[in-house]
C-alpha positions as CSV (number, residue, x, y, z in Angstrom):
1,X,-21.1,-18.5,-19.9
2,X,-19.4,-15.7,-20.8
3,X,-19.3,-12.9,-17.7
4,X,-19.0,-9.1,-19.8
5,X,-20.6,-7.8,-22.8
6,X,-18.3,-6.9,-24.9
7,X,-19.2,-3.8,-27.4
8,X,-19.6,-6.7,-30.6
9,X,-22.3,-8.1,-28.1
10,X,-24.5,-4.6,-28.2
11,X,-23.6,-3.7,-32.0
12,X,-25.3,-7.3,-32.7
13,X,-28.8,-6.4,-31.4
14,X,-28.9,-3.2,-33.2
15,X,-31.1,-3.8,-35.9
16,X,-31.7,-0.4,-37.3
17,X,-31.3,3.4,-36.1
18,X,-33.8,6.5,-36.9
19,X,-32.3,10.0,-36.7
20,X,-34.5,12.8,-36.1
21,X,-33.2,16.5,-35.6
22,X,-35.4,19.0,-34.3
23,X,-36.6,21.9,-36.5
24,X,-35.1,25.1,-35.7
25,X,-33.1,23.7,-33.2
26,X,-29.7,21.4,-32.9
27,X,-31.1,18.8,-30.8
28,X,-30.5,15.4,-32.7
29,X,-32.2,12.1,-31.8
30,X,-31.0,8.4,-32.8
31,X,-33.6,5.7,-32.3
32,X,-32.0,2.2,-32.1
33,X,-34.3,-0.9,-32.5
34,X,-32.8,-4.0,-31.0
35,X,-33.5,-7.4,-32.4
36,X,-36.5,-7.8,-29.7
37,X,-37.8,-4.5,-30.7
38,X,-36.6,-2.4,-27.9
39,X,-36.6,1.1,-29.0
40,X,-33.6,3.3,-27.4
41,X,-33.6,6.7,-27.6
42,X,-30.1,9.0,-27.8
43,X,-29.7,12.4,-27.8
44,X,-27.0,15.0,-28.7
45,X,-28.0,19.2,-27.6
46,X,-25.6,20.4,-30.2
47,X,-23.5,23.4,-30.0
48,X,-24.8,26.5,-28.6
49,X,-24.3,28.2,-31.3
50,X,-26.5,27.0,-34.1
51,X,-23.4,28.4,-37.0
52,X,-20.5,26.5,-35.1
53,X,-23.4,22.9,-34.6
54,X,-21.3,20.1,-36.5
55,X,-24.3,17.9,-37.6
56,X,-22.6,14.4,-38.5
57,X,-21.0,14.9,-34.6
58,X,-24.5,15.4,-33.5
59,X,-25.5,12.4,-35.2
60,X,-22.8,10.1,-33.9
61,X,-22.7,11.7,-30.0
62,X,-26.9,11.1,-29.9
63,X,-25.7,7.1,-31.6
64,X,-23.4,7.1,-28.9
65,X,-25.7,8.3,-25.6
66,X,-28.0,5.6,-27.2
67,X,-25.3,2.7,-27.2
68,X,-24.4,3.5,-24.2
69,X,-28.1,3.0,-22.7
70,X,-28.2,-0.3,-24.5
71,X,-25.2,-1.5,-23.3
72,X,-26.0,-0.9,-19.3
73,X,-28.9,-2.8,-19.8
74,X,-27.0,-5.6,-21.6
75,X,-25.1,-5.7,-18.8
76,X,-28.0,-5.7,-16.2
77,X,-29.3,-8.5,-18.0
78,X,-26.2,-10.8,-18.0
79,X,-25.9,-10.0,-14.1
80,X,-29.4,-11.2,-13.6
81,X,-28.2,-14.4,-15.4
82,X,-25.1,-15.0,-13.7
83,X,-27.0,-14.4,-10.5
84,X,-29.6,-17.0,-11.6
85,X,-27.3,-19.5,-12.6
86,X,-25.4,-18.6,-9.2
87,X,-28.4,-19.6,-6.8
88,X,-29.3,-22.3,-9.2
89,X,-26.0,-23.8,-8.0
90,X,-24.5,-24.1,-11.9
C-alpha cells in the first residue's frame, strides 16, 4: 500500500471545476467535484485594487486553495488506512 499521496493521486479525483467571481468585486471561487461527489470550495480575494486584479491568477490561486483542501484530506484518509491496516496487524 502505498504511504503518500502524491499530487497525480488528487488531480485523478477531480472530476470537474466551477468558477464563480463575485459581481463587483475580485473574489474568485473554484468548485472542484471529486469522483464521489465531494464538492471543494477555493477561493482567491484578488488584488486590492480592482485595475491591477490579474483574473486568470485569481482563477488558478482559488484552483490552487481548493487542491490544496483536497489533498489534506487525501492524506487524512490514507492515514486512517494505514492506521487500520496497522491495528489490523497487516
Amino acid at each position: 500500500m502505498k504511504t503518500f499521496v502524491a499530487k497525480a493521486d488528487v488531480f485523478e479525483k477531480i472530476k470537474d471545476e466551477t468558477y464563480y467571481i463575485f459581481p463587483g468585486t475580485t473574489v474568485t471561487t473554484c468548485l472542484l467535484t471529486l469522483e464521489n461527489g465531494t464538492k471543494v470550495l477555493g477561493i482567491n480575494y484578488g488584488a486590492i485594487d480592482p485595475e491591477r486584479h490579474d483574473w486568470e491568477q485569481g482563477r488558478l490561486n482559488a484552483y490552487e486553495n481548493a487542491f490544496e483542501k483536497i489533498w489534506e484530506l487525501e492524506g487524512y484518509l490514507l492515514r486512517e488506512k494505514l492506521t487500520t491496516q496497522k491495528s489490523e496487524g497487516n
